[in-house]
N, C-alpha and C positions, 0 to 999 in steps of 0.2 A: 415488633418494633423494639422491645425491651432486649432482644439477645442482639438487635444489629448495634443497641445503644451499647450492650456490654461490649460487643467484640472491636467497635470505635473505641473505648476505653484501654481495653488492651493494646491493642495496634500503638494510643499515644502513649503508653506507659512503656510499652516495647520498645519504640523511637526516641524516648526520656533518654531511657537507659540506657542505652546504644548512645547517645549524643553524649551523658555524662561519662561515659566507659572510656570514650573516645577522646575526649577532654580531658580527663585523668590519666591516659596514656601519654597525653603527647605533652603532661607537665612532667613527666615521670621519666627516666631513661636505664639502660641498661649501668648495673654497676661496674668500674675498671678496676682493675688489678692493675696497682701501680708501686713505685719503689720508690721510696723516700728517704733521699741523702743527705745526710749534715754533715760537717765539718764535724773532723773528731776531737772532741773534749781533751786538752792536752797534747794535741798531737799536731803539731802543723805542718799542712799541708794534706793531710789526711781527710779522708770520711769515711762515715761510716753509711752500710744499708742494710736498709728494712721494709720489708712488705709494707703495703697500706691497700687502701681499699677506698675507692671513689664513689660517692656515692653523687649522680649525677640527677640536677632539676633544674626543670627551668620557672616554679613559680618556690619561693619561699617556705612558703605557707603547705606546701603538698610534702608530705610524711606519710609513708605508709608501711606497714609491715613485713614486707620485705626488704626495705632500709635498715630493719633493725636486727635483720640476719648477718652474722659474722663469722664469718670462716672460722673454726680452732685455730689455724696455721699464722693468724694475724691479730696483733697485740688492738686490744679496743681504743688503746689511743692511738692508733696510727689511722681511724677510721676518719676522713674526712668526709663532710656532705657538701656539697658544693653547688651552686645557684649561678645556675647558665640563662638569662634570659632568651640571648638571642640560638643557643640550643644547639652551637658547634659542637660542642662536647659527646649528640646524641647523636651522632653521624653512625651509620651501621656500619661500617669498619673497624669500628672501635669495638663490638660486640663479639664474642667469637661466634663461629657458625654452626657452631652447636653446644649443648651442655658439656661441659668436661670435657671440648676440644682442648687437644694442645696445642692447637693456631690460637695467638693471642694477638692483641697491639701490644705494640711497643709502650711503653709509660713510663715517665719520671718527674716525681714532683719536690723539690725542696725551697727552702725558704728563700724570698728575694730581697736583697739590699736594692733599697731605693735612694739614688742619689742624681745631685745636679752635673747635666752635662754642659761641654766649652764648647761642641759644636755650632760653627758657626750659621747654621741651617737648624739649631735644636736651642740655642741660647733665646734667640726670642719666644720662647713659649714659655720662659721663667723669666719676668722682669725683674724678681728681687731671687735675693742669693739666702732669703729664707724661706724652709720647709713650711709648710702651712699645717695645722689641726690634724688634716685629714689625713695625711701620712701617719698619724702616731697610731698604730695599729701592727697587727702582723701580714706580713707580707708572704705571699705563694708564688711560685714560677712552676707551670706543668709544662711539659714537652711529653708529644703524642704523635706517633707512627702508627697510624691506622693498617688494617691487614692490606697484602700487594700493594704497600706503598699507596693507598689509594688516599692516603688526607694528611698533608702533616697541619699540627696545632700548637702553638705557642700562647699561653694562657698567663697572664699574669691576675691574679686575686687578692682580695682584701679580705680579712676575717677580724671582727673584733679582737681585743688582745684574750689570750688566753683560751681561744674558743675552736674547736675544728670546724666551722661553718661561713666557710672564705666564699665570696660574691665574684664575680669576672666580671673586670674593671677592663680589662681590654685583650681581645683575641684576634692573634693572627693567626693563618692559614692559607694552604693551595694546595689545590688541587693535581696539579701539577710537578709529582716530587721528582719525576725521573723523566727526560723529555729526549726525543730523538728530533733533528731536523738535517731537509737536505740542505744542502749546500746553498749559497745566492738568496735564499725563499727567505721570508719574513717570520718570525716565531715569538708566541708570546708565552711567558712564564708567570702564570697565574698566582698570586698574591692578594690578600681581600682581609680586611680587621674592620672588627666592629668594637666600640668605646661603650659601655653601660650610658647612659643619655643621664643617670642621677646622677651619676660621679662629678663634682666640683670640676676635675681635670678635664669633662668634658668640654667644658668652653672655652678653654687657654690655648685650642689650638691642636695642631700634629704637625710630625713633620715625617718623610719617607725618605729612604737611603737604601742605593743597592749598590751591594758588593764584588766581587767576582774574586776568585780564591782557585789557584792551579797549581800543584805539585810545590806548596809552601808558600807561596807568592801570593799576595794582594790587592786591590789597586781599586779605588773608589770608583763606578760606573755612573750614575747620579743621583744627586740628592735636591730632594723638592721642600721650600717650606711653605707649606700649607696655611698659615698663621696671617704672611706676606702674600701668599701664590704668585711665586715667582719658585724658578729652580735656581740653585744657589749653586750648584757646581753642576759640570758634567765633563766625562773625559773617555765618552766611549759615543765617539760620532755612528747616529742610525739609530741611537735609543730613546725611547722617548717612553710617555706616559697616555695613558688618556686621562687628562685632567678634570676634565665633566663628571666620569664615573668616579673618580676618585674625592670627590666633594660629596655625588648625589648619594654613591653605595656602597664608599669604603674599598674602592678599585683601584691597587695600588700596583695591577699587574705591571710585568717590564714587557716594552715591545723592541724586538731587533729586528729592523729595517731588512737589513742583509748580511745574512749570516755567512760567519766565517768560520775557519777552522780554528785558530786561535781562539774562536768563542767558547767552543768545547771548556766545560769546568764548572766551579760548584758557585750558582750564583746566592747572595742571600739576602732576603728581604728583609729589610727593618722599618718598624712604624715606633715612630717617637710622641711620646705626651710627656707633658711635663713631670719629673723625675721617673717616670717607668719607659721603659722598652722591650716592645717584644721581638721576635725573628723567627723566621726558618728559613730554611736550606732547599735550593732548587737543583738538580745535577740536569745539565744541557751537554748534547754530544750530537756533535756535527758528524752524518753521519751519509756521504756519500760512496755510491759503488763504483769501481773502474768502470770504462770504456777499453775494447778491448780490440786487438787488430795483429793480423797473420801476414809473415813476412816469408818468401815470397805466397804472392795471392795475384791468381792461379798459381797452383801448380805445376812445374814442367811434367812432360809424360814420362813416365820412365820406366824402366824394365826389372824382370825379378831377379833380384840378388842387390839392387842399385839400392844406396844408403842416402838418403834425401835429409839436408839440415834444413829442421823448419824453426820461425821463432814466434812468439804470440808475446804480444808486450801490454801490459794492462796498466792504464794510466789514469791521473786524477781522480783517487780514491782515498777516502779517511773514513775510518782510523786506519792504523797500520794494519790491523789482522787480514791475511789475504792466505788464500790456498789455491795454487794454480795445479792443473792437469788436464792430461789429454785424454782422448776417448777417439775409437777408429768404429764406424757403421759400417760391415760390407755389404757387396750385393745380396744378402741372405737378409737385411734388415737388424741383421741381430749389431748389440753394441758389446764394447769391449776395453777396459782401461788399457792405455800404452803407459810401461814403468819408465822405458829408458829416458826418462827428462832431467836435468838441472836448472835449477831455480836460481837465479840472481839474487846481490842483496838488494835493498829498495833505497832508491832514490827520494830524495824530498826538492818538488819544486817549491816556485816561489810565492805562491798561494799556499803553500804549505801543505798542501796534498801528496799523494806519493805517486813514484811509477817503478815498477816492476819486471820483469820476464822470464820467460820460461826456454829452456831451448832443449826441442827432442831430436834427435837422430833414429831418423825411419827406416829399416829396414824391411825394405818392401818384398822380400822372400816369400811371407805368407800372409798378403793381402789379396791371394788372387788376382781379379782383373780390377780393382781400386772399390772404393767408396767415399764415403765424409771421412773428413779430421774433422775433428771437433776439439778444440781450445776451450776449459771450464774454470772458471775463478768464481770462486765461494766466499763472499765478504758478510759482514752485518747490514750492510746496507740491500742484501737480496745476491742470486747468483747470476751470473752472467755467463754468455755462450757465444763464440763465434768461430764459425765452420768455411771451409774452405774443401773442393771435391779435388780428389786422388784418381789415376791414371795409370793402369798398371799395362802396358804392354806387353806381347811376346810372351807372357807367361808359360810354363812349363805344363804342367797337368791340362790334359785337354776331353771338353766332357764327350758323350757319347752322340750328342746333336753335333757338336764341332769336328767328329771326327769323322760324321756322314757325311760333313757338306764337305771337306775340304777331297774325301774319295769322290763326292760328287763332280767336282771343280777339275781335280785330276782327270775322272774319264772325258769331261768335255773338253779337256785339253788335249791329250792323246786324239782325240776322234777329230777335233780341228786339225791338228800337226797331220795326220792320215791325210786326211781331206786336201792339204794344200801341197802335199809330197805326189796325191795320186797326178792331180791338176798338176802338176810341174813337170812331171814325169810322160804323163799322155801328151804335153806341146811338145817338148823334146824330140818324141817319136814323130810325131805327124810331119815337124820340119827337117828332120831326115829324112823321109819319104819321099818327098817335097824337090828334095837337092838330089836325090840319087836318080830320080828322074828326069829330069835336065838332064843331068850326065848324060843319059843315055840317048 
């Protein structure tokens, strides 16, 4: 009784320790290597950079000796520690995937000016046009590119003054940095921020704003204030919000109803509290493959030496990159590129999609007795294939089975022609016979 009392003891000490290991991991997180820019002293317009070193938690109070390891390569006051409650920061993309991988995240953290915005969708969450207490402090902005793209982070923190040990005051994020969709289909661009619940600016409200951004150009898509809950602009019909999630769990994704090609471009999410804002960057790429179609289809029959113009025209497909070419299967099964093709340039219709074509001249001399055309466009959006079958008549080289049957064909012809020469020939006779008798 006394050893199964021990080994109950162990067992709950083993479970203790395991529950606090487990607890303690998950206040704790991997450290970032990140680069910390300031304006150069003197110099304007300039900055300067410098390594730093993140030191990521999500309780306060958790310190441990591995925090207190610091690279040679990095100045000990560029070390910041930093207190993630809600523990974006500790996302495994942000980790490299192994020791002394040179796959890193992306990281940049420099100081942020906090000031009052005139947006009319962001002004009511300031009603006075003074700063409060809780601004007078130093201010952090990190921006974070997790590994394959897989998490961007937009961090704004507070840290007493004078102190490397800044708090996140509000984090945005998605999931979503790089998005492909087809055409017509509905596509949402994940976006999601969470506020510190202690922070005073918790309660004054948010507001949400997205952007869209294409080869220099601009243009406000819509903006929600949270504060009101009403939407204050919009100017991209089919977009909307889910506004539920965006109350209950900080769901600020954008939804496009029906996507266009002109959607293609860099969207960007912004969540407003009063005097902070965060953002990141979403890239959307409408991304449909041609449909494709052979002119003429059927083919006529034709003979060897005969030059056949064929044309394959491949339409409504974005983006522009396209690679058309042909391919001949003959009766052997085997396949084969055909070179002789010229490629058009591409058309833009009025959906703004493209169409294209191809036009080969077939030289049916050594296709034998025919097989498949095949017509092939290679786009982003997947490859596409459409075949039409070939006819080669009359052909020249004749095999060893063709050349039995046609001597077979020959003698049954000869021995008919015989046959109705003998028969033509024996009446003839009979009806002289016939008449010379009379006479007589």
């Amino acid at each position: 009784m006394t050893d199964f009392s021990t080994i109950y003891k162990l067992c709950l000490l083993t479970v203790t320790c395991c529950i606090q290991a487990c607890s303690s991991s998950s206040s704790r997180c991997p450290a970032v290597e990140c680069w910390l820019v300031q304006d150069h002293v003197g110099r304007r317009g300039a900055t300067t950079q410098e390594k730093s070193l993140l030191h990521i938690r999500t309780d306060a109070n958790s310190r441990d000796a591995a925090s207190e390891q610091i690279p040679s390569d990095i100045n000990p006051d560029r070390v910041f520690f930093i207190t993630d409650p809600a523990a974006t920061l500790c996302h495994q993309s942000l980790s490299p995937p192994t020791r002394g991988s040179l796959q890193k995240a992306q990281c940049e953290i420099s100081p942020f000016l906090h000031q009052l915005s005139k947006l009319k969708w962001v002004a009511p969450l300031t009603v006075t046009g003074f700063s409060p207490v809780y601004l007078q402090a130093d201010w952090f902005s990190a921006a974070l590119l997790g590994l394959n793209k897989q998490l961007v982070i937009s961090s704004i923190m507070r840290a007493p003054t004078a102190t490397k040990e800044p708090n996140v005051i509000l984090s945005v994020s998605s999931k979503t940095v790089s998005v492909q969709a087809r055409l017509g289909k509905p596509v949402l661009l994940d976006c999601g921020f969470w506020v510190d619940p202690s922070s005073p600016l918790s309660g004054s409200g948010f507001a949400v704003e997205w952007r869209y951004q294409f080869s220099g150009k601009g243009r406000l898509v819509l903006a929600y204030d949270g504060k009101t809950d009403r939407v204050a602009d919009t100017q991209e019909e089919g977009a909307t919000l889910d506004f539920e999630g965006l109350h209950q769990k900080g769901n600020a994704s954008l939804i496009l109803q029906e996507t266009k090609v002109r959607h293609s471009g860099t969207y960007i999410c912004i969540v407003h509290l009063p005097y902070l804002q965060g953002q990141v960057a979403v890239e959307l790429e409408i991304v449909e493959p041609p449909s494709l179609s052979i002119h003429p289809s059927p083919l006529p029959l034709a003979v060897p030496g005969q030059t056949l113009v064929v044309q394959c025209e491949a339409s409504g497909f974005a983006p522009l990159s396209l690679e058309l070419s042909w391919e001949f299967k003959g009766a052997d099964g085997k396949s084969r590129p055909l070179e002789s093709a010229s490629v058009t340039g591409h058309r833009q219709a009025w959906d703004g999609t493209y169409d294209q074509s191809t036009r080969l001249e077939l030289d049916t001399s050594n296709l034998g007795t025919g097989g498949e055309l095949t017509c092939v466009a290679v786009h982003p959006g997947g490859t596409r294939r459409a075949s039409t079958s070939l006819s080669v008549i009359g052909f020249g080289s004749l095999s060893i089975e063709d050349s039995m049957a046609m001597v077979g064909v020959a003698l049954v012809l000869y021995g008919l022609i015989k046959f109705v020469s003998w028969t033509f020939s024996s009446s003839g006779t009979d009806v002289a016979d016939k008449v010379e008798k009379k006479e007589k």
